[in-house]
C-alpha atoms as one frame of an Amber mdcrd trajectory, in Angstrom:
protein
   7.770  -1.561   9.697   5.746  -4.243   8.225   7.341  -7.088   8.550   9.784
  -6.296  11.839  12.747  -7.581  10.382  15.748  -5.921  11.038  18.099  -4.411
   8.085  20.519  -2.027   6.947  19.051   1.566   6.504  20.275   1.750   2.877
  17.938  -1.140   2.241  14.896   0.462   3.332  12.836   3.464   2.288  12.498
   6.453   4.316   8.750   7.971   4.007   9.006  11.780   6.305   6.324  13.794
   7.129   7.847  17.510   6.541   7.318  20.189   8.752   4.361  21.226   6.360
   2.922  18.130   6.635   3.468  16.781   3.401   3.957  13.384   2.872   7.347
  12.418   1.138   9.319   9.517   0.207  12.403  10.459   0.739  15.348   9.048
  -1.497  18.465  10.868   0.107  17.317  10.321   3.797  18.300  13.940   4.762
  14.788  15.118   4.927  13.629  17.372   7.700  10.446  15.965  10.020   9.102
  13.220  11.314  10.581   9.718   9.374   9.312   6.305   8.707  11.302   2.897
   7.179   9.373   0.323   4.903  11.223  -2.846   3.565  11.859  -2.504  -0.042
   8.983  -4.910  -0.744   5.776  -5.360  -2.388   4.248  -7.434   0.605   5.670
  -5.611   3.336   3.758  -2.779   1.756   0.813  -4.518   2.079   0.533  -5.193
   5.152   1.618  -1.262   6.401  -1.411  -0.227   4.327  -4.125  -2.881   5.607
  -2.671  -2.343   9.227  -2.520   1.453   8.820   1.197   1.708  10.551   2.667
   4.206   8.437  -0.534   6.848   9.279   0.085   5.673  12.728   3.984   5.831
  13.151   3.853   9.626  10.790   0.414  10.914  13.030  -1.136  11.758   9.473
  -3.984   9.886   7.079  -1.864   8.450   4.056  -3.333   8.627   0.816  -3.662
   6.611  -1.928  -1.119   8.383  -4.398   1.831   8.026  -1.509   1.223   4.087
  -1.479   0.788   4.210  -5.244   4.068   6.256  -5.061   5.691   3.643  -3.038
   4.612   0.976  -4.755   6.383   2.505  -8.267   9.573   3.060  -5.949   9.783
  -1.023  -5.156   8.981  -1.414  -8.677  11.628   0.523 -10.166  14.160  -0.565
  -8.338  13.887  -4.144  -8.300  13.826  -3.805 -12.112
């Protein structure tokens, strides 16, 4: 999503938008509602937030705990 290059689902994370509207990052990929990639990387990140792709692509404002949240999830596994 941020940076258009193309790769494997299993090396992306899946952010859904339930059917509740909740905001979820979604480890399994087996979610139910409306689903978004992101590159597993810090700068990719980056540039969803500043060009505000993932509120477009999921129809909902993000806040700043999901990104936080996402953030962690890069973190944790590149470590």
């Amino acid at each position: 999503m941020g940076c258009h290059s193309k790769k494997d689902k299993k090396d992306l994370i899946r952010i859904v938008r339930t059917t509740q509207g909740d905001i979820q990052i979604d480890k399994t990929g087996k979610l139910n509602g409306r689903g978004a990639y992101i590159c597993n990387n810090i700068a990719c990140l980056e540039k969803v937030i500043k060009s505000k792709r993932l509120e477009k692509m999921l129809e909902v404002p993000i806040s700043d705990e999901i990104y936080h949240a996402l953030r962690g999830v890069m973190i944790d596994e590149k470590g």
